[in-house]
C-alpha positions as CSV (number, residue, x, y, z in Angstrom):
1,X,81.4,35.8,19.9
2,X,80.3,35.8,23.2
3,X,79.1,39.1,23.7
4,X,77.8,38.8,20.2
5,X,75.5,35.9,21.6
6,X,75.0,37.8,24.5
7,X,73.3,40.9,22.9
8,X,71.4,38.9,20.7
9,X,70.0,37.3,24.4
10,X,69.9,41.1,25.9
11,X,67.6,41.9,23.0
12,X,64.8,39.3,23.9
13,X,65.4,39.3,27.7
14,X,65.1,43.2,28.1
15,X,68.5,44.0,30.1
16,X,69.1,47.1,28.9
17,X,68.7,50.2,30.2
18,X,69.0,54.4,29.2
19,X,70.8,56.8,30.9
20,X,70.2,60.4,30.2
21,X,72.8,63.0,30.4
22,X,71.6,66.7,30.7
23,X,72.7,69.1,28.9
24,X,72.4,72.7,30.8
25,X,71.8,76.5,29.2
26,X,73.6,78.6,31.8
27,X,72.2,81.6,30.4
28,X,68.5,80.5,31.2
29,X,69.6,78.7,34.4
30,X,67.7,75.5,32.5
31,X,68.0,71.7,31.7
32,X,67.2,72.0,27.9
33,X,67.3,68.7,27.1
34,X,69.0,65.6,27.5
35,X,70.9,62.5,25.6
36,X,70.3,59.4,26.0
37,X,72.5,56.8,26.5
38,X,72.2,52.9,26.5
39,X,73.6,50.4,29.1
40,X,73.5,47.1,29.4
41,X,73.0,45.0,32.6
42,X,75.1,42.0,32.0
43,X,73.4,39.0,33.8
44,X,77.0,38.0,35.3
45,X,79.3,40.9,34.5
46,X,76.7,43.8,35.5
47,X,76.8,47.1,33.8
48,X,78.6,47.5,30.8
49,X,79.1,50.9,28.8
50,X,78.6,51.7,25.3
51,X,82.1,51.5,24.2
52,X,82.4,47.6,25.5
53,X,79.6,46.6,23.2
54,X,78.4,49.1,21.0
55,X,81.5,48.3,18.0
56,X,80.3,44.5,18.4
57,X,77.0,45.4,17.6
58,X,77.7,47.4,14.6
59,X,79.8,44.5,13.2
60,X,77.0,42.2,13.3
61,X,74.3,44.3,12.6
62,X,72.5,43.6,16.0
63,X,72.8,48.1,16.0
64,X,69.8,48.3,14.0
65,X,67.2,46.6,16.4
66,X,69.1,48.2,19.3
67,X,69.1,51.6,17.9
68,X,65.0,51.0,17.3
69,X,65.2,50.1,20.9
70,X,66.8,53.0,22.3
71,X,64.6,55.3,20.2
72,X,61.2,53.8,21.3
73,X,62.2,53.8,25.0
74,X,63.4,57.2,24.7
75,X,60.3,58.5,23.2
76,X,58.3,56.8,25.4
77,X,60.3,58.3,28.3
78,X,59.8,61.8,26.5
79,X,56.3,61.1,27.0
80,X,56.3,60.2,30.7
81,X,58.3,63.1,31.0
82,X,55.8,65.4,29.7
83,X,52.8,64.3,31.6
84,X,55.1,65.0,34.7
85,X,55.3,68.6,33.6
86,X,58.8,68.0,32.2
87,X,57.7,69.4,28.6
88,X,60.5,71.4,27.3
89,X,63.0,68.9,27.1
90,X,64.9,68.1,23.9
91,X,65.8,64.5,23.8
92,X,68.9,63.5,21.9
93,X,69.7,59.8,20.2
94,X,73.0,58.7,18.8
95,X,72.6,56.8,15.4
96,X,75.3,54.9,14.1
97,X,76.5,54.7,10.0
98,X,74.7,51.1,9.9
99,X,71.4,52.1,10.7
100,X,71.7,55.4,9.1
101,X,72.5,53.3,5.9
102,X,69.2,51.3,6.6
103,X,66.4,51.7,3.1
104,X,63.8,52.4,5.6
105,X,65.8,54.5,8.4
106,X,63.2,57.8,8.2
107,X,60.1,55.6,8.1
108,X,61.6,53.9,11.0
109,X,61.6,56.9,12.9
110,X,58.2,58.3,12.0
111,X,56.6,55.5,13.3
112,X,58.2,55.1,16.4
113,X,57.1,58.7,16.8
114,X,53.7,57.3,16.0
115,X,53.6,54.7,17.9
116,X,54.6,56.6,21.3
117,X,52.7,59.8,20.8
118,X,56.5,61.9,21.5
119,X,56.6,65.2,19.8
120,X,58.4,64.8,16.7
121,X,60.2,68.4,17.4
122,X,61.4,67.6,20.8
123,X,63.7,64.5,19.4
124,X,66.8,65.4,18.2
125,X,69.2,62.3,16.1
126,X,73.0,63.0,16.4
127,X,74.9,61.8,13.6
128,X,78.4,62.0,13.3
129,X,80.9,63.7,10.6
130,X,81.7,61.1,8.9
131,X,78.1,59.3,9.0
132,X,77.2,62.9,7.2
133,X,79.6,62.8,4.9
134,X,78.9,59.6,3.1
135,X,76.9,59.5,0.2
136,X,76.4,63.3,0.4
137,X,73.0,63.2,-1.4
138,X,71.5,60.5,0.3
139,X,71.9,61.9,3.5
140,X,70.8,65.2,2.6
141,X,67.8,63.7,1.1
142,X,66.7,61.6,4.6
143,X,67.8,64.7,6.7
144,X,65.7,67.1,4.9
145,X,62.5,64.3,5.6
146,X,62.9,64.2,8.8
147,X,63.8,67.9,9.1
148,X,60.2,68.4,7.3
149,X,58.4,66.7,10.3
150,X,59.9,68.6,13.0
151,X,62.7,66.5,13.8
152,X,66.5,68.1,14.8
153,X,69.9,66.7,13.9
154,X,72.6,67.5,15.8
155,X,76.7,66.6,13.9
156,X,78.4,64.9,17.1
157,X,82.4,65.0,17.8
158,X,82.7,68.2,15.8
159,X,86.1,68.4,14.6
160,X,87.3,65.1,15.7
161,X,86.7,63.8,11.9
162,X,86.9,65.4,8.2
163,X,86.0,69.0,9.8
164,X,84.9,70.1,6.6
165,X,83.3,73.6,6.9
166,X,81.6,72.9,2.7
167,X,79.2,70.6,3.6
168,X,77.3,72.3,7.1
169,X,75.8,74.8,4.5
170,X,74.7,72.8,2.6
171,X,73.4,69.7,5.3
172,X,69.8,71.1,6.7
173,X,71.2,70.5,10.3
174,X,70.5,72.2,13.7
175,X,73.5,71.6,16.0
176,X,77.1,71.1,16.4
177,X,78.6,69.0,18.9
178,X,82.3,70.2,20.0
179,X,84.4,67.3,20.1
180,X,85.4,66.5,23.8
181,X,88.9,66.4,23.0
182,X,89.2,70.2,22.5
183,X,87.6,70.6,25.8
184,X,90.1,68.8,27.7
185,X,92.7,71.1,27.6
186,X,90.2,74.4,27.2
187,X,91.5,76.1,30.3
188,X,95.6,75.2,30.1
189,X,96.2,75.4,26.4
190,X,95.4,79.1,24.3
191,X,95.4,76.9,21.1
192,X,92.2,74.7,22.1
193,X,90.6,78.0,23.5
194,X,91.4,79.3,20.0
195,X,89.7,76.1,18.3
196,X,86.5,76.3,20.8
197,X,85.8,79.7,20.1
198,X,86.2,79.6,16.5
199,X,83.9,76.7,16.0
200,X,81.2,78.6,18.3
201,X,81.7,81.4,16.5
202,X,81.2,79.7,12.8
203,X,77.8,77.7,14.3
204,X,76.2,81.4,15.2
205,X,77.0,82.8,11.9
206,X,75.4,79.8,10.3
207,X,72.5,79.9,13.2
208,X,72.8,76.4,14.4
209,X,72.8,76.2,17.5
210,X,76.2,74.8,19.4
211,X,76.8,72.3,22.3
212,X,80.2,71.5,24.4
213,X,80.5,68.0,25.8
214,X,82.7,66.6,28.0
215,X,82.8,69.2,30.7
216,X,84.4,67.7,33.7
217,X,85.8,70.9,36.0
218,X,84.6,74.5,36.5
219,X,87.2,76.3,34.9
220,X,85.7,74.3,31.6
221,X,82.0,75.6,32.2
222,X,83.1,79.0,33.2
223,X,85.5,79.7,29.7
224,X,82.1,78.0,27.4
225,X,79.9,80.3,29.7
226,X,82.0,83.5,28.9
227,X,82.4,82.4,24.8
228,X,78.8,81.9,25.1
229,X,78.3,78.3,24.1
230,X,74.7,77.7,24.2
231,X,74.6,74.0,26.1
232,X,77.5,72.3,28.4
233,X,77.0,69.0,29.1
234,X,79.3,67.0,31.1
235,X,80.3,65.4,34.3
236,X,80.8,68.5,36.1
237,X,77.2,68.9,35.8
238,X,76.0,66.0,36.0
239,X,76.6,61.8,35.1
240,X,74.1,60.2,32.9
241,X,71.6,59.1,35.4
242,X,68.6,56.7,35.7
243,X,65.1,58.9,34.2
244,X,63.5,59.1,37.7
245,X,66.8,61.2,39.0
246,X,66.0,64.2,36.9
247,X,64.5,66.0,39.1
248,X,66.3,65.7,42.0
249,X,69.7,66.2,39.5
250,X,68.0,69.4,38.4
251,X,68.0,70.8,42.0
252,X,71.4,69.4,42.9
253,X,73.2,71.3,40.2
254,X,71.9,74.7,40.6
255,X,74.9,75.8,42.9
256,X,76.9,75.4,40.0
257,X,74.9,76.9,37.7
258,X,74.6,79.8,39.9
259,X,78.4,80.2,39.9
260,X,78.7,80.2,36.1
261,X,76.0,83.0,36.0
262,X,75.2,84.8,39.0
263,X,72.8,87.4,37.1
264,X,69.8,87.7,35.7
265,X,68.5,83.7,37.0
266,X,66.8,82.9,39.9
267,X,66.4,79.2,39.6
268,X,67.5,76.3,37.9
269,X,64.1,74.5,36.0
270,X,63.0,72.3,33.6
């Protein structure tokens, strides 16, 4: 009840924050886009992660203003971003089952995207498995609106829930998300290796595009690198960090980028 109370207070009094977490193509030595990811600076405990409030704020519905939030401030970032010459990023926004479920979810989104000016192609929603997988037609039906206006979905924690290879044919999605918890163990055990490249394999054959998070060590980025895993996002690259570190992060982590691929790059760029 009292963080309840508390994040109906962090609503009005404007103490949260975004984080963005890059996600890198090693192949093009590039930041291609990033995800962005909410905080909230607690007036007496400081700042709190996602997981310490987040399931709070889906029980009591306070997910759906947040979410709106998250999504204008990241748009609106997009946009400062753009006018800095950062134009090629992809932003990505996690949106919960609650919100999803909302009668008014894809107008919702157009009109944020309205209301900032962000290119509607450079936002990408991640949904999860089972978020997809509820009322099947419904969510095809909003998917393929917002697909119609540019927009990309992304299917988050890939694997972790009903891994059900039926319905990515027929959902008009653009990404998969590899569940962190095969990456974990990537380097030590031949079984997750197995898992990781099977699912990069099945995301080429159905050309969506596939991205790895959760990469904390080297021996992680270099094994994605080699099955040729189009984006690695992760600690080892970099934390999710405040908008105005972006371009210093981008500098910083072009040592490892340069050790994952040595060839055929130059530079690490946004």
């Amino acid at each position: 009840m009292e963080i309840e109370d508390g994040l109906r207070q962090a609503l009005k009094k404007n103490e949260f924050a975004l984080h963005y977490q890059p996600k890198v193509n090693i192949i093009k030595g590039k930041i291609v886009g990033v995800e962005a990811l909410i905080r909230w600076n607690h007036p007496e405990i400081g700042f709190l992660s996602p997981g310490e409030f987040i399931p709070i704020a889906e029980e009591s519905g306070l997910i759906v203003p947040m979410t709106q939030w998250v999504l204008r401030e990241a748009c609106s970032q997009g946009v400062r971003w753009k006018e800095e010459g950062f134009s090629s990023l992809k932003i990505s926004v996690n949106i919960s089952s609650v919100e999803f479920a909302e009668p008014s979810f894809v107008d919702m989104i157009l009109n944020i995207i309205e209301e900032t000016g962000f290119s509607p192609n450079k936002l990408e929603l991640e949904i999860t498995e089972s978020v997809a997988m509820k009322h099947v037609d419904l969510v095809i039906e909003k998917l393929v609106k917002l697909k119609k206006h540019g927009i990309s979905i992304a299917i988050d924690d890939f694997g972790a829930g009903y891994s059900s290879f039926s319905y990515l044919k027929s959902l008009p999605i653009h990404t998969l998300k590899i569940d962190r918890s095969f990456i974990q163990n990537l380097y030590t055990d031949s079984r997750e290796a197995a898992i990781v490249s099977s699912i990069i394999s099945l995301a080429k054959s159905l050309d969506l595009s596939i991205v790895a998070e959760g990469v904390e060590e080297r021996d992680q980025a270099l094994i994605l690198h080699q099955e040729k895993c189009d984006e690695i996002q992760g600690y080892y690259f970099s934390r999710p960090i405040p908008p105005n570190e972006l371009k210093k992060v981008a500098s910083d982590m072009w040592g490892k980028i340069k050790d994952c691929q040595k060839e055929n790059v130059s530079s690490l760029s946004l």
